[in-house]
N, CA, C and O atoms as a GROMACS GRO file, in nm:
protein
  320
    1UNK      N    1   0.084  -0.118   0.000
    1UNK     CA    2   0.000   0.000   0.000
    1UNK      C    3   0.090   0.125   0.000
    1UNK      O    4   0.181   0.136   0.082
    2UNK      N    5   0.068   0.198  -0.072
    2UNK     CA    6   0.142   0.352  -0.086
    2UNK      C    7   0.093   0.428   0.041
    2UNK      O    8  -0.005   0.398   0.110
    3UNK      N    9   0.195   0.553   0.062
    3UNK     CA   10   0.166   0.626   0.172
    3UNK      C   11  -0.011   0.724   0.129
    3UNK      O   12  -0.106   0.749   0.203
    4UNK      N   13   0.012   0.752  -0.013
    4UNK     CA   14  -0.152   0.804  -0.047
    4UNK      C   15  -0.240   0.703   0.014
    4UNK      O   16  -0.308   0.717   0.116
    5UNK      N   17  -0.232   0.612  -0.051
    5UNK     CA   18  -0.360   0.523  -0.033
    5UNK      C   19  -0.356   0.494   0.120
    5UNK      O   20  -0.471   0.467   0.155
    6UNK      N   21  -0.257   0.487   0.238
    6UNK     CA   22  -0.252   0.510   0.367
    6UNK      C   23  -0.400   0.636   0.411
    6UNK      O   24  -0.514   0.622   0.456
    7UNK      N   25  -0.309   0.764   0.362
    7UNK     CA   26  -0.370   0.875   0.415
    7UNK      C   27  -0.538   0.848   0.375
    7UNK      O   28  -0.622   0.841   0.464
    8UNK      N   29  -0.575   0.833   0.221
    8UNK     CA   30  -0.693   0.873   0.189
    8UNK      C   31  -0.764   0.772   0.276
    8UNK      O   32  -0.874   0.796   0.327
    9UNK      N   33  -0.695   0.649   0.293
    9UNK     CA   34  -0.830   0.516   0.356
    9UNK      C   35  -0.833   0.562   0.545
    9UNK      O   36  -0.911   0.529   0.635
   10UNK      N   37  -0.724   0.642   0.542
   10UNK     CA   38  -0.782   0.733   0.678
   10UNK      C   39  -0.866   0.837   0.688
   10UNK      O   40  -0.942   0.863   0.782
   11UNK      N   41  -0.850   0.896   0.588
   11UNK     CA   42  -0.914   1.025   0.582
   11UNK      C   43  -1.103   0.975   0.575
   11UNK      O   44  -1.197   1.030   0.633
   12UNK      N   45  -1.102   0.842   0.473
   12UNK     CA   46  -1.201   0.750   0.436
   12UNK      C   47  -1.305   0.741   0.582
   12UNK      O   48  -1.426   0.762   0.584
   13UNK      N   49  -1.210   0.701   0.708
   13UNK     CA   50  -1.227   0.621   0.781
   13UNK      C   51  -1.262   0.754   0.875
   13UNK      O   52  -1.376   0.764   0.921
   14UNK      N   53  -1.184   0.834   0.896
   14UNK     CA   54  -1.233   0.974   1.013
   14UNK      C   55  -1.369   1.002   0.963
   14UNK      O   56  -1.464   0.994   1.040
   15UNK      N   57  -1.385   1.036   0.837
   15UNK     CA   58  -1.521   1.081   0.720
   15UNK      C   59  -1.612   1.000   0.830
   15UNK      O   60  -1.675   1.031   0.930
   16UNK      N   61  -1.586   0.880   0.759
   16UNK     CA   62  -1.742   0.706   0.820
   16UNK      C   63  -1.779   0.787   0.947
   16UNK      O   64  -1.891   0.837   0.959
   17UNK      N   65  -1.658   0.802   1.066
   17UNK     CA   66  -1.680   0.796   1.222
   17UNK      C   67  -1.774   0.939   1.211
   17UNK      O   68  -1.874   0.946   1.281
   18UNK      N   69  -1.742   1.040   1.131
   18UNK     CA   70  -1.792   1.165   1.183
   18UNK      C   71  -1.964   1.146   1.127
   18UNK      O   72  -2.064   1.189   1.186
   19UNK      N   73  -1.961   1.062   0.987
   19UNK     CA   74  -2.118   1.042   0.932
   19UNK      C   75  -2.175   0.963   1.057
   19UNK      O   76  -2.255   1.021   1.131
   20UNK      N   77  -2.151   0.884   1.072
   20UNK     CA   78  -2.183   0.820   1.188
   20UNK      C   79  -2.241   0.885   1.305
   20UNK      O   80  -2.357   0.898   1.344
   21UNK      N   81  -2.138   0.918   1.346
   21UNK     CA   82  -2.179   1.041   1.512
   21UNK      C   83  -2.271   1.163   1.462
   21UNK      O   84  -2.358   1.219   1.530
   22UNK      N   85  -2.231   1.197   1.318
   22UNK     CA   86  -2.375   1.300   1.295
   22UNK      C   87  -2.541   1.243   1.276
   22UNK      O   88  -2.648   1.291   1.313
   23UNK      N   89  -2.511   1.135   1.210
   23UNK     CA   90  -2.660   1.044   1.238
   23UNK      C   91  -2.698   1.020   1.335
   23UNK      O   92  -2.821   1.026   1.342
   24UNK      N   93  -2.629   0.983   1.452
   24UNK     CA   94  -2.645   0.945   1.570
   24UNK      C   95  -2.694   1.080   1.657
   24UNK      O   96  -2.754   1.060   1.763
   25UNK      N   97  -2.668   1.226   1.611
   25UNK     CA   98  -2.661   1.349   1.695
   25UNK      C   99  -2.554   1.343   1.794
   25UNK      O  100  -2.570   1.435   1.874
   26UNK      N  101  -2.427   1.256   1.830
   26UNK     CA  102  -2.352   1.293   1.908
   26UNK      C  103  -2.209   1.326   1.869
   26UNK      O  104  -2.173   1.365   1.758
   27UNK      N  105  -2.140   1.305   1.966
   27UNK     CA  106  -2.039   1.371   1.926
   27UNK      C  107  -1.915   1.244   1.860
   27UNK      O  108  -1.937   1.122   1.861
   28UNK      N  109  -1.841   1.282   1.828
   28UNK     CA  110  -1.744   1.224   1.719
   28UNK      C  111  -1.633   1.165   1.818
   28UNK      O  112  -1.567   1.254   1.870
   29UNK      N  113  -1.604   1.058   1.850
   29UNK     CA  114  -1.494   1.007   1.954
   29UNK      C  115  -1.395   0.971   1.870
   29UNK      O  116  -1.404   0.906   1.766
   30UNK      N  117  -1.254   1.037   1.945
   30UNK     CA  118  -1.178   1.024   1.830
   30UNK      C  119  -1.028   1.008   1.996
   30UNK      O  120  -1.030   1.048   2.112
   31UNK      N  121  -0.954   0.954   1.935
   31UNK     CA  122  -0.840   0.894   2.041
   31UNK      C  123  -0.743   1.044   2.073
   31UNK      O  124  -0.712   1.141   2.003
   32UNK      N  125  -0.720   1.010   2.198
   32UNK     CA  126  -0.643   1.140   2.217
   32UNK      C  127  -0.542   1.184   2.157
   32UNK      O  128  -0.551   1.293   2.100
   33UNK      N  129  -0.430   1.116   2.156
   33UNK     CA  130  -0.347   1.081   2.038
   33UNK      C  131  -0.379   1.143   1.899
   33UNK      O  132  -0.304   1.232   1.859
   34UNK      N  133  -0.490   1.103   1.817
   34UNK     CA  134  -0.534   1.191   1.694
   34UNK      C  135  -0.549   1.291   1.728
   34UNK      O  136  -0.490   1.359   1.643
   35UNK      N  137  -0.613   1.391   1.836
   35UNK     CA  138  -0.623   1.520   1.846
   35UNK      C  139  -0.504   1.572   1.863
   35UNK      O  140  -0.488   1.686   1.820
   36UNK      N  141  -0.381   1.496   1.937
   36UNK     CA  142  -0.254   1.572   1.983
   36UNK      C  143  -0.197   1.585   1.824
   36UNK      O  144  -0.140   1.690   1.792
   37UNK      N  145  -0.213   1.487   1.736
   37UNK     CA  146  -0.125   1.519   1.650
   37UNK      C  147  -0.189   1.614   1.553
   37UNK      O  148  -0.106   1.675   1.486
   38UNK      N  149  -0.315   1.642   1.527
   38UNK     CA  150  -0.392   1.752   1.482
   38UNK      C  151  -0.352   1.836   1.541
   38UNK      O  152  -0.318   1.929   1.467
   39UNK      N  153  -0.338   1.855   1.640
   39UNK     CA  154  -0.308   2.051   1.705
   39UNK      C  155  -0.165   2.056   1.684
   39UNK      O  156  -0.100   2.160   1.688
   40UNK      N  157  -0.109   1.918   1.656
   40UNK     CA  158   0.071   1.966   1.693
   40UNK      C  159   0.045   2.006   1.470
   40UNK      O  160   0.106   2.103   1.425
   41UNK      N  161  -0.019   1.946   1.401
   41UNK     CA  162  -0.003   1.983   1.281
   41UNK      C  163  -0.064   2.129   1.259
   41UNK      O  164  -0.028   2.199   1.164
   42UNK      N  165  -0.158   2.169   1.352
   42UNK     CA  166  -0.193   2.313   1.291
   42UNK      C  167  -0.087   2.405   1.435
   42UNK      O  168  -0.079   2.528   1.441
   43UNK      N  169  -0.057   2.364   1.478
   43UNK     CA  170   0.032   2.456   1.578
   43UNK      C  171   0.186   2.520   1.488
   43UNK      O  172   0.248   2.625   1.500
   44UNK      N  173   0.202   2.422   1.416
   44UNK     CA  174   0.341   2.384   1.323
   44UNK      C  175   0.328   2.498   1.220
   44UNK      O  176   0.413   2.583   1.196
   45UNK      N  177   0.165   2.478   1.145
   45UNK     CA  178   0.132   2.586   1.057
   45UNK      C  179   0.139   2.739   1.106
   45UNK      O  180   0.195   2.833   1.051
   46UNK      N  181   0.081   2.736   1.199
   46UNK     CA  182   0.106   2.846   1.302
   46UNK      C  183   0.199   2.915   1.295
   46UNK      O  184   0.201   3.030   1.252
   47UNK      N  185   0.328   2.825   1.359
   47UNK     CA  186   0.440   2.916   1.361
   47UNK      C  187   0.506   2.937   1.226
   47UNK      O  188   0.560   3.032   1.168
   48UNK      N  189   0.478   2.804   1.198
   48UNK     CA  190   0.565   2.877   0.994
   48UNK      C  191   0.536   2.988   0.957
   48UNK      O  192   0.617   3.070   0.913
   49UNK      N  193   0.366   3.015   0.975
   49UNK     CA  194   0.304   3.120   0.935
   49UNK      C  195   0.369   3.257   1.000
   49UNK      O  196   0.399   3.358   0.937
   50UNK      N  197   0.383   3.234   1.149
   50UNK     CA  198   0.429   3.353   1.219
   50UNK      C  199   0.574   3.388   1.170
   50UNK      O  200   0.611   3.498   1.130
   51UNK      N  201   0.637   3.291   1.178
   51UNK     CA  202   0.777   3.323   1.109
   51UNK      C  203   0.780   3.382   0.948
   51UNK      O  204   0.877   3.455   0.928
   52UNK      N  205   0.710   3.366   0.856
   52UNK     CA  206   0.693   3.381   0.780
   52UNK      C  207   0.635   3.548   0.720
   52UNK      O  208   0.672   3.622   0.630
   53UNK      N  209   0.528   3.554   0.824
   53UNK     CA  210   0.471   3.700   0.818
   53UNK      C  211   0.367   3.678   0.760
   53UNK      O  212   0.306   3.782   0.784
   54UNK      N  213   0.273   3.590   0.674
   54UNK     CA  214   0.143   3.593   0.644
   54UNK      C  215   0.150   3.446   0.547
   54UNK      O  216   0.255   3.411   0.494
   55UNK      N  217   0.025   3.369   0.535
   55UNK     CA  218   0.031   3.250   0.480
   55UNK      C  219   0.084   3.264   0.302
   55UNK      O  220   0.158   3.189   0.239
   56UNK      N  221   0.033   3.353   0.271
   56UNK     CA  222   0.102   3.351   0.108
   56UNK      C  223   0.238   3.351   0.092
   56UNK      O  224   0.290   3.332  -0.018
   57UNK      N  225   0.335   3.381   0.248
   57UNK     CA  226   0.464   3.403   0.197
   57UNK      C  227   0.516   3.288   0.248
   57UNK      O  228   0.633   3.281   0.284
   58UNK      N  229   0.430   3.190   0.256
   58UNK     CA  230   0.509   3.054   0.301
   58UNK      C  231   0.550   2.963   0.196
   58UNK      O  232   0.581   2.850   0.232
   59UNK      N  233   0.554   2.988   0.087
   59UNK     CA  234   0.607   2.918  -0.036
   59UNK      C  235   0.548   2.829  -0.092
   59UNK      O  236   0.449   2.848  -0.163
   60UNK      N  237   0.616   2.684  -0.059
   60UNK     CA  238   0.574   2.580  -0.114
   60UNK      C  239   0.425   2.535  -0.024
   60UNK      O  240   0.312   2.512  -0.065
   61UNK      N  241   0.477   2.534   0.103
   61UNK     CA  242   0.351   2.478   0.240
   61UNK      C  243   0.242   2.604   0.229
   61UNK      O  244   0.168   2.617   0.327
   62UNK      N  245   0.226   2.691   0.125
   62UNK     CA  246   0.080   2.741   0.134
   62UNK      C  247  -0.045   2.697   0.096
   62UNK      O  248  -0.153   2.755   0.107
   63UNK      N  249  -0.024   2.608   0.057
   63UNK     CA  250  -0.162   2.538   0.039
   63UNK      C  251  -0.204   2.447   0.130
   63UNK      O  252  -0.326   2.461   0.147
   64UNK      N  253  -0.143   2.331   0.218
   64UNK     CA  254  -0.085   2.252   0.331
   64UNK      C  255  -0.129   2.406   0.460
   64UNK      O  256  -0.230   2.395   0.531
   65UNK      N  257  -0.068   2.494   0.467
   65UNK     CA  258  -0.111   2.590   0.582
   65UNK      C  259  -0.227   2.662   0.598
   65UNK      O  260  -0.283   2.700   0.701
   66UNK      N  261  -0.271   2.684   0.423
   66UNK     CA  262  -0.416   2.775   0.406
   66UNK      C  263  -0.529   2.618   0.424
   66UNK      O  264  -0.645   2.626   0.385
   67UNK      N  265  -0.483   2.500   0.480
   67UNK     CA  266  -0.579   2.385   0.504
   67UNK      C  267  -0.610   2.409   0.665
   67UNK      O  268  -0.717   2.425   0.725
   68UNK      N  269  -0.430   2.403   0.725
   68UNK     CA  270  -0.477   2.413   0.852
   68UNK      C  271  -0.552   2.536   0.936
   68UNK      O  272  -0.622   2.528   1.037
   69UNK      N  273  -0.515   2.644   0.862
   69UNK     CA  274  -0.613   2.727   0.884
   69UNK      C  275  -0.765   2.744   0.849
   69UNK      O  276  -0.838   2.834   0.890
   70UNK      N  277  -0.791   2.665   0.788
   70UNK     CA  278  -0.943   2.663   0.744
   70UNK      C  279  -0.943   2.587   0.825
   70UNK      O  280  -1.020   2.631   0.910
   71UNK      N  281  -0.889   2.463   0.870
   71UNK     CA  282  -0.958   2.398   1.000
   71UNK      C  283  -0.958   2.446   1.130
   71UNK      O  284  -1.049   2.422   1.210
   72UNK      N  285  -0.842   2.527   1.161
   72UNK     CA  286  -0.867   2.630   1.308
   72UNK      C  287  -0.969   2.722   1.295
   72UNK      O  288  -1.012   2.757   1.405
   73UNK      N  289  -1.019   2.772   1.205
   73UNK     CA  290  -1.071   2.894   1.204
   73UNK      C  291  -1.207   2.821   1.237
   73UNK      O  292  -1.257   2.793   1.346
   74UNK      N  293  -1.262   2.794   1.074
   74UNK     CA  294  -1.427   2.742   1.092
   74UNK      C  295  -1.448   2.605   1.158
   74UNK      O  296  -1.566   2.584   1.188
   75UNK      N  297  -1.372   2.520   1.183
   75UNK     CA  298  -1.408   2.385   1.249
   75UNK      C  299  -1.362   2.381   1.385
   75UNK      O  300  -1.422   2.309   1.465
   76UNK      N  301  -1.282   2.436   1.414
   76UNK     CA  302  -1.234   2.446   1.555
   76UNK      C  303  -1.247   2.602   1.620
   76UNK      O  304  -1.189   2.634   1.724
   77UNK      N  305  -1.296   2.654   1.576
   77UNK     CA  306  -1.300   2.829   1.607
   77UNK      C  307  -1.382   2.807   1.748
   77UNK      O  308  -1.330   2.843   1.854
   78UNK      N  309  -1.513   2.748   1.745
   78UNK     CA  310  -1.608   2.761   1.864
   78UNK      C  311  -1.522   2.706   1.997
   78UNK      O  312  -1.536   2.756   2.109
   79UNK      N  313  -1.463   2.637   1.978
   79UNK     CA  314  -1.378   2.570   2.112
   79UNK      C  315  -1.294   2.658   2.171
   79UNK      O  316  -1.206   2.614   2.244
   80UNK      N  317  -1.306   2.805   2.149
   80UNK     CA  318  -1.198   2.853   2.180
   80UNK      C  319  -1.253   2.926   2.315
   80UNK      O  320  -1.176   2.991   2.386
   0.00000   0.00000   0.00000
């Protein structure tokens, strides 16, 4: 199995759990572990970004950083 076909049959698999818990009306259980490495991946974007001075001047990782920011902002924004 390639590292793609890794990611997407995860990505596959987070998708199922969240259809799931939204049919159900509850909430989405997900291992602690997956959340640590989600915040350590948008924390990362973060600082590139800060070092950087704004997401367009991050080069190659602006598309990869303008992701994790769409997920801090509108999917994780209320938790704050």
């Amino acid at each position: 199995m390639t590292e793609a076909e890794q990611l997407l049959i995860t990505a596959a698999d987070l998708n199922k759990q969240a259809e799931i818990a939204e049919q159900l009306q509850k909430e989405a259980q997900l291992p602690a572990e997956v959340v640590r490495v989600l915040a350590h991946f948008i924390e990362t974007c973060g600082r590139a970004v800060a070092r950087a001075g704004s997401i367009k001047e991050t080069g190659a990782s602006e598309g990869l950083i303008e992701h994790a920011h769409d997920l801090a902002r509108t999917h994780l924004g209320d938790l704050k």
